[in-house]
N, C-alpha and C positions, 0 to 999 in steps of 0.2 A: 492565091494573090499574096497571102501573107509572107507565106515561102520565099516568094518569087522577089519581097521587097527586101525578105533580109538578106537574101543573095545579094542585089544590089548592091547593099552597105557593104556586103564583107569585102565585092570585090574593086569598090570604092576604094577600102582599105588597102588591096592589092593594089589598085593603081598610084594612089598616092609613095604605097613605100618605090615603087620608082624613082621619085625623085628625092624625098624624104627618107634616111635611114636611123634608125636606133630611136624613136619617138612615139614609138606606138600606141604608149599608154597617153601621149596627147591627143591621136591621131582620133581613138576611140573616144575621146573624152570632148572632142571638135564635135560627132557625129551627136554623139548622147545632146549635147545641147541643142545641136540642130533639132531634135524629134522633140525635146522637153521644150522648143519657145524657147531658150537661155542664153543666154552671153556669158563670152570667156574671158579670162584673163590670162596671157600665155608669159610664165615670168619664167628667166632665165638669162642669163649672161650671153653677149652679142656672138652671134657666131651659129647659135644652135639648131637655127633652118626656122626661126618662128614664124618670118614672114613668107618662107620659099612656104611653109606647112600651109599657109592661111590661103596662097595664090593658087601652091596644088591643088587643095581640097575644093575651092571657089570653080577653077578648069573641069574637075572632077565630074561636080553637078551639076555644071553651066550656070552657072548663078555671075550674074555682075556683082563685080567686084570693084572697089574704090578705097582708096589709101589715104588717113590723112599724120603728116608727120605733126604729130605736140610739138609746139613752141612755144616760148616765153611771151611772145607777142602777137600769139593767135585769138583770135578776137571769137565771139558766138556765133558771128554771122558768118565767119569763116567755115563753120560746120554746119547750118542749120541752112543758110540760104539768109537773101535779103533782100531786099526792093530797090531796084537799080529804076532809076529818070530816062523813058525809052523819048529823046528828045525825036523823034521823026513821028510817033506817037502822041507825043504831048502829053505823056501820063507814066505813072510806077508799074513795072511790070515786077513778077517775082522772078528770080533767078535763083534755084536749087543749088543749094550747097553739098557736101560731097556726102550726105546723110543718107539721100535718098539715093539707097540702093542695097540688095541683099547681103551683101557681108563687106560689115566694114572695118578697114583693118585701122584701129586707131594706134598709131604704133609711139611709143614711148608716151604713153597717155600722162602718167606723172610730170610732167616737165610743162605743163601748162596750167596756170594759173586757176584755181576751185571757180571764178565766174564762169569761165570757157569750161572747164568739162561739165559745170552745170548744166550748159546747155546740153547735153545726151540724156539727161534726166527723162523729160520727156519721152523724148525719139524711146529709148530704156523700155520703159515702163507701158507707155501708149499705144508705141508704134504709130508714131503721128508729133508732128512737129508746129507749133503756132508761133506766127510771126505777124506782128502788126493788127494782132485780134483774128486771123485765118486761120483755119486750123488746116492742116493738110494732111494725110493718111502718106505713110510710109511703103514702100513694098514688100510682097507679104511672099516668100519670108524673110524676116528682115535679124539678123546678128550682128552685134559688135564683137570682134577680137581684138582686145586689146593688149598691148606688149606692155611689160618690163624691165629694168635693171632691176637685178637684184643685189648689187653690190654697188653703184655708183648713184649718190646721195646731190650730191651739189648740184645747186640748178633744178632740184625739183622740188614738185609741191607732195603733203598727202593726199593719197582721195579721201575726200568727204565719207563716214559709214552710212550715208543715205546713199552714196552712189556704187560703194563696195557691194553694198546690202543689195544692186539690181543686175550685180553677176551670178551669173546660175553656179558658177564652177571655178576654180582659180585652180590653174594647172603649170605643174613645175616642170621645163623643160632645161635635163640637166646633160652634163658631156657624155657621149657614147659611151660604151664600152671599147675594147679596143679594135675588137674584130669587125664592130660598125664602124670604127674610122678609120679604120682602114678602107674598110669598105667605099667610104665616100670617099678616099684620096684614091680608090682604082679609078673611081666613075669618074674624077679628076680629069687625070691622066688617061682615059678613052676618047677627053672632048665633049661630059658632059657640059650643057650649059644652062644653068636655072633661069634662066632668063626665056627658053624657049621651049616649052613642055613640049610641044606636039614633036617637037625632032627626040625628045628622050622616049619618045612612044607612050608617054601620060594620056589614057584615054576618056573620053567624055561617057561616063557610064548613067548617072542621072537627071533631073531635074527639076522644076517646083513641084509639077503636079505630083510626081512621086514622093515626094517631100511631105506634101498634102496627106496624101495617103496614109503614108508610113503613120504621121503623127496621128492620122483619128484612130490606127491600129494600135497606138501606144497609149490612146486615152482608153480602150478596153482594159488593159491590165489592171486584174483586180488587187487589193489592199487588204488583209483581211483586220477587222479591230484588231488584233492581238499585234501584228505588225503597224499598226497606227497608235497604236499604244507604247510600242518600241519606240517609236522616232519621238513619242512628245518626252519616254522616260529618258532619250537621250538628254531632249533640246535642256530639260530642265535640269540634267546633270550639270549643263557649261553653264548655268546660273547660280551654280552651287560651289562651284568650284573656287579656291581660296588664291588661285594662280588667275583666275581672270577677273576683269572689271565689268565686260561686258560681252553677257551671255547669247547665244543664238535665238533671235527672235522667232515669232509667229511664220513669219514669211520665212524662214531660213527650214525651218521644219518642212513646211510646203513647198520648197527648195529639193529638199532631199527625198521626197516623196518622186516628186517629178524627176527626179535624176536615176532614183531607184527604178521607176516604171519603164525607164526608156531601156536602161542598163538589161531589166530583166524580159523585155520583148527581143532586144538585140540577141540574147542569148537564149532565144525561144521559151520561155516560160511563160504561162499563161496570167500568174502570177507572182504580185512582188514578196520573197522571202529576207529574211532578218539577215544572210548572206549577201543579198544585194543592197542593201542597206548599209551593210558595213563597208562593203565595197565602194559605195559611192562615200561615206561619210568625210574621208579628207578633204578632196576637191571639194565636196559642197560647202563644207564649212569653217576650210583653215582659214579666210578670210574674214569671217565672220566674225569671229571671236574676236573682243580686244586683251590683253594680258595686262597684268597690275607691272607697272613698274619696279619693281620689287623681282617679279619673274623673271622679267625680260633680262634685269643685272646677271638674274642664274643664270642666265644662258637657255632659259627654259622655251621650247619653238611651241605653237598652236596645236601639231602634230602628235608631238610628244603627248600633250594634256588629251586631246581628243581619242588619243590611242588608251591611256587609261581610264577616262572614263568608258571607252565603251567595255575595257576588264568590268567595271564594276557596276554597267548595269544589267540585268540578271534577262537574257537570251528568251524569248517565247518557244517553247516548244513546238 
């Protein structure tokens, strides 16, 4: 059975590079959050397939999928749902907003206002949304993907570190190489068109129930102390550190634990090693961190600091 589920994922993986080329390392980093529970953050300059990655992967597993564009003037109820006057009724019915449903692509999340992305807080964290003192359960499984600029500034807001703090993973989706873009100007020029998988032969290979699965076989992955003792000696590195303000919390440890366990089932191990640890520790935690202003003037990235820190804290055998 076990076999049989990571087959699935790899060839998950195969169907998405179909339509998706040169992204791999997000495509796998999409799947990892799926098994960990997590939400993503897909940051990258416009162009680089974020939202074609979020629509393939969603076709993939058959999961419903729902889009909401950030605006300046998007309101909470615009994402959560809200109580609409059913006048033939005589009474408030609830009407769901684009929340409820399994992956939802929050796309250019920045560019709406900290009341409005507060509202995912919840949905985030709960997986369940309350409106009007109701609380209502979400669909299980239930992910945000949320996009990026990472170079156009104006017109957006920060996220809150309460709301960075409930992404599992922040993934940098950067330009091809050349032999991939090429690659997508052949598929171009064949008549692909991302708008219609099933004609690019994007096949439907999963879905929840497997999903189910997968994840109770990723909660077996053992931990051993010594490797548990690795990730606090990291966390408490980036609280030490003279280049940040604000170091990776409790939950962010517990972050990367769940991102290692997924990382090292995916790759058949029956447990998690200080190699998959290291592997996951960018995405988990270059969000996380905040840098002293002082840093940031050097030029100095999250990357950089987390890459030395993990030189200097000393490897479990």
């Amino acid at each position: 059975m076990t076999d049989d589920l990571r087959a699935d994922f790899a060839n998950v993986r195969s169907e998405v590079a179909k339509a998706v080329v040169g992204q791999d390392g997000a495509v796998t980093g999409l799947m990892i959050a799926l098994l960990a529970g997590g939400h993503v953050v897909l940051e990258g300059v416009p162009g680089v397939a974020k939202t074609l990655l979020v629509r393939t992967l969603s076709h993939c597993l058959k999961l419903e999928t729902k889009r909401i564009q950030f605006t300046p003037d998007l309101m909470p109820g615009d994402v959560t749902g809200s109580l609409v006057y059913d006048t033939k009724a005589g009474d408030f019915e609830f009407r769901p907003g684009p929340v409820f449903t399994n992956l939802l692509l929050a796309d250019e999340i920045n560019r709406t206002p900290p009341k409005t992305q507060s509202a995912l807080l919840e949905a985030m964290e709960e997986r369940q949304v309350s409106v009007d003192g109701e609380t209502r359960k979400l669909p299980d499984p239930f992910i945000v993907a949320a996009t990026m600029n990472p170079i156009e500034y104006e017109g957006t807001y920060q996220l809150p570190e309460a709301q960075l703090d409930r992404f599992l993973l922040k993934l940098v989706l950067s330009i091809p190489e050349r032999e991939s873009e090429l690659q997508i100007l052949e598929r171009s020029a064949a008549g692909f068109n991302p708008r219609d998988l099933k004609a690019a032969g994007v096949s439907e290979v999963m879905d929840a129930n497997q999903i189910a699965k997968a994840r109770q076989e990723v909660s077996k992955v053992s931990a051993s102390s010594d490797v548990l003792g690795y990730i606090v000696d990291l966390a408490r590195g980036t609280r030490k550190s003279p280049s940040v303000k604000l170091g990776v919390s409790p939950r962010g440890a517990n972050a990367l634990l769940a991102s290692a366990k997924a990382w090292a089932w995916l790759t058949g191990s029956v447990g998690v090693t200080p190699d998959h640890v290291q592997t996951m520790l960018l995405p988990t935690w270059r969000h996380r961190i905040q840098l002293r202003p002082e840093a940031e003037l050097e030029g100095v990235s999250a990357d950089s600091i987390l890459g030395s820190i993990m030189q200097q804290v000393q490897v479990p055998i």
